[in-house]
C-alpha positions as CSV (number, residue, x, y, z in Angstrom):
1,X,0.0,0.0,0.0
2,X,2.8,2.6,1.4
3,X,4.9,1.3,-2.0
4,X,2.0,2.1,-4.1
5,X,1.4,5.6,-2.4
6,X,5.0,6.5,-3.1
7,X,4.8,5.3,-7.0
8,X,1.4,7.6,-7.2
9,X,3.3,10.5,-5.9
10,X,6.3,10.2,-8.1
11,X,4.2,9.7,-11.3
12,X,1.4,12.5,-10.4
13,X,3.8,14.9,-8.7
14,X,2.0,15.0,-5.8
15,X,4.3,14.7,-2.4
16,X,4.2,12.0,-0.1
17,X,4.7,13.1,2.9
18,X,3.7,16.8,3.9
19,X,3.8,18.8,7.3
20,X,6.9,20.0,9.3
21,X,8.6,20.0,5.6
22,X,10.9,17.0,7.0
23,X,12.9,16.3,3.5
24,X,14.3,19.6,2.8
25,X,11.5,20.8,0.3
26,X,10.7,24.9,0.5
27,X,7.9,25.5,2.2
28,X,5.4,28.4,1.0
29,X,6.8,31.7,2.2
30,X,4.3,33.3,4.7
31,X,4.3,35.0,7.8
32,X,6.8,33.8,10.9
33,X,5.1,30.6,12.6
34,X,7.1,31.4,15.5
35,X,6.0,34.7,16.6
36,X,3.0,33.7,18.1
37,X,4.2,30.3,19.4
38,X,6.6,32.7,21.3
39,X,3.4,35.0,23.0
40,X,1.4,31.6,23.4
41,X,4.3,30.2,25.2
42,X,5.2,33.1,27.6
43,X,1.5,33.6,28.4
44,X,1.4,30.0,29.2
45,X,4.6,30.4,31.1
46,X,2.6,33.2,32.9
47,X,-0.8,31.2,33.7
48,X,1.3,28.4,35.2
49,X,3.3,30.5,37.1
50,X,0.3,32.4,38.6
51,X,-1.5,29.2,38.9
52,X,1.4,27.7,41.3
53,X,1.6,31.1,43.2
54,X,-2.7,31.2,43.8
55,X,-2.4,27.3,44.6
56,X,0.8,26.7,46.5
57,X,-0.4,22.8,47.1
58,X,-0.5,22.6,42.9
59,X,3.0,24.2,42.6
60,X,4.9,20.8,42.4
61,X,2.8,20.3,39.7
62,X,3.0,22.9,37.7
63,X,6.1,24.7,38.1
64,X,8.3,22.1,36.1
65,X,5.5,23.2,33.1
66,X,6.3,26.7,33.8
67,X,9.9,26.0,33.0
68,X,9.6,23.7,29.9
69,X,7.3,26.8,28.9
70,X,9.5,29.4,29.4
71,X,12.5,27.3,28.2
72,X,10.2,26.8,25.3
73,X,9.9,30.9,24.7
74,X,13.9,31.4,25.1
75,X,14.6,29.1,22.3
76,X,11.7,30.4,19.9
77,X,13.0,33.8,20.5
78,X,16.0,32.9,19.7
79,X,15.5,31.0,16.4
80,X,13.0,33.8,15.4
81,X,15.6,36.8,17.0
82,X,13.1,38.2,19.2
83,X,14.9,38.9,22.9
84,X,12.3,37.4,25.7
85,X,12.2,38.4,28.8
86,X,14.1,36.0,31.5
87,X,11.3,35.8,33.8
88,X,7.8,35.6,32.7
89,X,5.6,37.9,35.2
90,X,3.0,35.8,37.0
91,X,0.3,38.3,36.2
92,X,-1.3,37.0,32.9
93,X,-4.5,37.4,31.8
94,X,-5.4,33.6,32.6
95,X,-4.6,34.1,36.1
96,X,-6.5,31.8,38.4
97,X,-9.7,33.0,40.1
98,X,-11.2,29.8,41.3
99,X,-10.6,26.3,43.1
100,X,-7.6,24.3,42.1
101,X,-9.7,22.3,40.1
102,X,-11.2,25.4,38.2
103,X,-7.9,26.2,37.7
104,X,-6.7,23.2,36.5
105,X,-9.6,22.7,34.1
106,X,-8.6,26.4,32.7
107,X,-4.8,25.3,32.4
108,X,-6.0,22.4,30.3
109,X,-8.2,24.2,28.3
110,X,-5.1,26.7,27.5
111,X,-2.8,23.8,27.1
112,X,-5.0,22.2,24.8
113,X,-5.2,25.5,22.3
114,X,-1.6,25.8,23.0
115,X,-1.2,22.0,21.6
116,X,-3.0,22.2,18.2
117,X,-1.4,25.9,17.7
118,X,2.0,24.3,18.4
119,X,1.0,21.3,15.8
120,X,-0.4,23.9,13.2
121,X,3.2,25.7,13.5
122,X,4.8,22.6,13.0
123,X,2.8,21.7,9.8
124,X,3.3,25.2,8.4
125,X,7.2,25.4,9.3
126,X,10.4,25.4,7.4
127,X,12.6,22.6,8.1
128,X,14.9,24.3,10.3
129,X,12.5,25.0,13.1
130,X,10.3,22.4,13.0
131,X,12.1,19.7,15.2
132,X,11.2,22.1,17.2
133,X,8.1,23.2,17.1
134,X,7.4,19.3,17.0
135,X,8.9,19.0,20.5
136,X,6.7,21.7,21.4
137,X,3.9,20.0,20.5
138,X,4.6,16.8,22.1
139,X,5.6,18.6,25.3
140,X,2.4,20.8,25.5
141,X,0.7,17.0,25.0
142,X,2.3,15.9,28.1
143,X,1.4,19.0,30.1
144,X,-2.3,18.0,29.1
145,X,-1.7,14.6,29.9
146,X,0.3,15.8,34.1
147,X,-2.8,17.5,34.3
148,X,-5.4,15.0,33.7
């Protein structure tokens, strides 16, 4: 079947394989995919850090996802040349107003947009950011799945 699929898409023209532009091929020029990957994943870094600060008994949980976030926003502001502030103010717009469990059911929520954007920059990317943005996305799927 997968030999067939491959002699299709050498006769029509058609690629194989498509998303995170793995082989090397140029990818449609458009705007930066990383830009707002970078604001989704210093806000994030923000929620979780005002989450942990609100709930001190969640912090264990969520601080470590603070850090992979913000370790997420210094290397996307890097590859994309943006400077990003060292530490992400706990302040964000997301910050916690309820239980720990509204506040976990809001961190998921913001996770799980966080996980498809990450996927959609991935798909959309040139090949040398989207190992990246792939480990983003698999990261941001293991957030959702700690806070389950």
């Amino acid at each position: 079947m997968l030999r067939a699929a491959g002699l299709a898409a050498l006769t029509t023209g058609t690629p194989l394989v498509t998303g995170c532009d793995l082989f090397g091929g140029s990818s449609p020029a458009g705007p930066d995919p990383l830009r707002p990957l970078l604001t989704e994943a210093v806000d994030l870094a923000g929620r979780y850090a005002a989450a942990a600060t609100a709930h001190p008994d969640l912090a264990a949980l969520l601080d470590p996802i603070a850090r992979a976030h913000r370790s997420h926003a210094a290397e996307l502001g890097r590859l994309a040349g943006v400077p990003v502030p060292s530490d992400v103010p706990g302040g964000s717009p997301g910050a916690p107003t309820g239980d720990s469990g509204a506040t976990l059911a809001a961190l998921r929520s913001a996770e799980q947009r966080g996980q498809d954007s990450a996927t959609r920059a991935c798909l959309a990317a040139p090949a040398e950011s989207a190992a990246l943005l792939g480990s983003i996305a698999a990261a941001r799927a293991t957030h959702l799945a700690a806070l389950a």
